[in-house]
N, C-alpha and C positions, 0 to 999 in steps of 0.2 A: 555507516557513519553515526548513527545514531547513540548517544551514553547516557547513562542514568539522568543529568542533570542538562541536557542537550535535544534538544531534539529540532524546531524549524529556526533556534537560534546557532546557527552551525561558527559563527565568529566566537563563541564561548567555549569551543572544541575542548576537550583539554587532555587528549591522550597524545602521548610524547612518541614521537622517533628520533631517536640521539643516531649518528653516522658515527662508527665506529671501524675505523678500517673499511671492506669491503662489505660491510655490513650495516643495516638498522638494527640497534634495538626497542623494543617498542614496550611501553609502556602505559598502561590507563584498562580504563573497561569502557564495553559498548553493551547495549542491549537491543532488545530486539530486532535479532538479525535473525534471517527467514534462511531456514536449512544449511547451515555452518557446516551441521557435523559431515553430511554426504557432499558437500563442496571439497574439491581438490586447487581450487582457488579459488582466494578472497580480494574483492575489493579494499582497501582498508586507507580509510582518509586521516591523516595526523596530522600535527602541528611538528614541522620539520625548523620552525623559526620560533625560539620563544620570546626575542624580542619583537616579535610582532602579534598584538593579541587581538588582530581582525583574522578577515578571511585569509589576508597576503601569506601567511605564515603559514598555511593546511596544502598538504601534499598527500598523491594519493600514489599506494604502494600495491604492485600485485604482487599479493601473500600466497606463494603455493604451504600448503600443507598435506597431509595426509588425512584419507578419508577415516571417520569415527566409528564407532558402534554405539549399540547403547550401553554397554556392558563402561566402554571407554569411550566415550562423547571426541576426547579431545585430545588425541595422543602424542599431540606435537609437545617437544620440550617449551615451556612461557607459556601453554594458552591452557587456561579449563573454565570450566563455567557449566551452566544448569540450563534445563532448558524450563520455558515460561509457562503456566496453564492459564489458558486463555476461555474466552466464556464461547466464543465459535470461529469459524472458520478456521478447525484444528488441520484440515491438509496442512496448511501452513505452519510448520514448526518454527515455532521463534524461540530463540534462547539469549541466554545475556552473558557475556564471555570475558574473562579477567587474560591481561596481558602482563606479563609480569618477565621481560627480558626476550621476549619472542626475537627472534632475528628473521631479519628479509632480506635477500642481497640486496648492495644496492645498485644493480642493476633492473632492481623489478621497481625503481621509481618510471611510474608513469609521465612520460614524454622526456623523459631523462633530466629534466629540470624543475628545481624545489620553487615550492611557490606559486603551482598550476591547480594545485585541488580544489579548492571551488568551484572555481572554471569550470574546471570537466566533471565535477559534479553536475552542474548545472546545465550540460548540454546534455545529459542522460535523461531529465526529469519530464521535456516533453514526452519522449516514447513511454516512461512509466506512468504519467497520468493518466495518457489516451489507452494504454494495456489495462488500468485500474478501472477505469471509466469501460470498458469494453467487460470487463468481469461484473462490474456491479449491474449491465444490461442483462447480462446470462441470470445472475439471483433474482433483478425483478422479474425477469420472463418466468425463471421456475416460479416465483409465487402468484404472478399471474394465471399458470397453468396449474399448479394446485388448488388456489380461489375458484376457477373456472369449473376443475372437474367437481370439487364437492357439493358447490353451489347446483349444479348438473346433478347429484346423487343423493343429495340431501332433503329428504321429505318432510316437509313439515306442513298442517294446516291442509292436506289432500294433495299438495305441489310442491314441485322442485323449489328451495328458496331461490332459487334464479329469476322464478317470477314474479319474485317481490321488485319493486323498482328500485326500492333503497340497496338491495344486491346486486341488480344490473348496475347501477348507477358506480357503482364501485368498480365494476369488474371495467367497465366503459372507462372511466378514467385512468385505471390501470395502463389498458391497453392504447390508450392514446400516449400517454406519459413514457411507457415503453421503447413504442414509436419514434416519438420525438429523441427520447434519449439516444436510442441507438443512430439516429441517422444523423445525429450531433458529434457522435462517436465517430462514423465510419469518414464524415465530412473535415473532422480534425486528423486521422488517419491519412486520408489522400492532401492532406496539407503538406504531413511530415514526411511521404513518399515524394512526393514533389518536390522536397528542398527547399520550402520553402519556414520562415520562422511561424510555429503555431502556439508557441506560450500559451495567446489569450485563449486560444479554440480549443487546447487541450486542458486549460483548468476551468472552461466554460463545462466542458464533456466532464469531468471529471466530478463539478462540484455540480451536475446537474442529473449525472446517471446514481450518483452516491444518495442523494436526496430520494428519487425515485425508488433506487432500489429499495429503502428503509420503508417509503408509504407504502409502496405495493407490498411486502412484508407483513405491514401494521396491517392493511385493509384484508390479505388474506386470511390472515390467523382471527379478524373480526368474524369474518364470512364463516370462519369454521366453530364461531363461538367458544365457548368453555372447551370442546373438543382440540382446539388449537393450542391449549396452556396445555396439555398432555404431552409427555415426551413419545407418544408410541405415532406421535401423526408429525410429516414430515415439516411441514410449517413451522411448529416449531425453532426448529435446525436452523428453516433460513433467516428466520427474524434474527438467532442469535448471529448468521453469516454476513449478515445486510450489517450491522451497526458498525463494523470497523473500518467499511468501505468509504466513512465520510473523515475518517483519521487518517489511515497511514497513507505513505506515498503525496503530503501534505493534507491539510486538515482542511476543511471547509473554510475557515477563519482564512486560510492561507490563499486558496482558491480566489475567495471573493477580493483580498488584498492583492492580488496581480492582476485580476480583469479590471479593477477598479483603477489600478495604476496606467497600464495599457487606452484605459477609457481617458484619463487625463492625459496620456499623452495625443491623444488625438486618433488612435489608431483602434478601429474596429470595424 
């Protein structure tokens, strides 16, 4: 869903599905969409009403395509686009993709009636903040466990720096902060197994495992000194993998704007 000039303002949409016969054609660009080219189906949310310039107007279409190469990214007739270089967390290819006449039957409108995308955007976003919030747990534990072992192998001064206090005291909050994260995580997960609403608990996990991940990042690559700004030591990698985890999938700003809403309405 995301466009160049678009992103947690989604009423500002402005990629076009004209109904053409038994067809959309579609029209706009989106960016960073995470692995396009090996999907054989897209989600893809438009503006099906252009006399309505809020959300009422955004419909979402399941776009089959054909799977890409790198050679041809984008083989479908209406779609190309490049893909994005990013500073980490490269598993995830993001690329930014130009529509220019694409067609979708329209039988691939989602719930068969225009005027529903928001909506069901927005009932997808708890399971992806709580799956976001559960990866950013997995980053700070790898830099908890890389802190830990070097701290453990690193002799300075006749002893391991682990037995300085100002390096325990790190690796100690680390592992606490972890802790909490994760079991903030797993407690918003049995919310959303349950059926029951966890907006607040999963943008709590989200904007509190994201935070975490970045410290314990920051604090390991301290631990490992000037040795840490090296690319050949893996710390590194995750401080670069930690930083995006407080953006996509809603941004921290966005996060702290829904607990804070939920909190005025009386509900926590």
């Amino acid at each position: 869903f995301t466009e160049p000039n678009t992103g947690s303002d989604l009423a500002s949409l402005k990629t076009r599905a004209t109904k053409d016969g038994d067809v959309y054609k579609v029209n706009g660009n989106k960016t960073w969409i995470t692995h396009p080219v090996r999907a054989d189906l897209m989600t893809l949310l438009v503006r099906t009403d252009p006399s309505e310039s809020g959300y009422r107007g955004l419909s979402m279409l399941l776009a089959e395509k054909p799977r890409g190469t790198d050679a041809d990214p984008f083989p479908a007739d209406g779609m190309s686009g490049g893909e994005i270089e990013v500073l980490g967390y490269r598993g995830m290819k993001e690329y930014e993709i130009a529509f220019d006449g694409f067609e979708v039957s329209a039988d691939a409108l989602l719930g068969g009636v225009e005027g529903q995308g928001f909506k069901q955007l927005m009932q997808t976003f708890e399971a992806a903040r709580i799956q976001t919030a559960a990866r950013a747990v997995g980053v700070a534990q790898a830099a908890l466990e890389l802190g830990l072992r070097y701290a453990r192998e690193r002799v300075q001064f006749g002893k391991p720096i682990f037995a300085f206090p100002r390096v325990a005291d790190k690796l100690v909050m680390m592992a606490v902060e972890v802790a909490i994260a994760r079991q903030l995580t797993y407690f918003s997960a049995r919310q959303k197994d349950s059926g029951r609403r966890c907006d607040l608990e999963a943008g709590m996990a989200k904007l509190l495992a994201a935070r975490v991940a970045w410290a314990a990042a920051d604090n390991a690559l301290q631990i490992h000194g000037g040795n840490g700004f090296a690319l050949e030591y893996p710390i590194s990698r995750v401080l670069c993998d930690a930083r995006i985890l407080n953006i996509f999938e809603g941004a921290g700003e966005i996060q702290a704007q829904v607990i804070a809403r939920r909190l005025l309405d009386g509900t926590n």
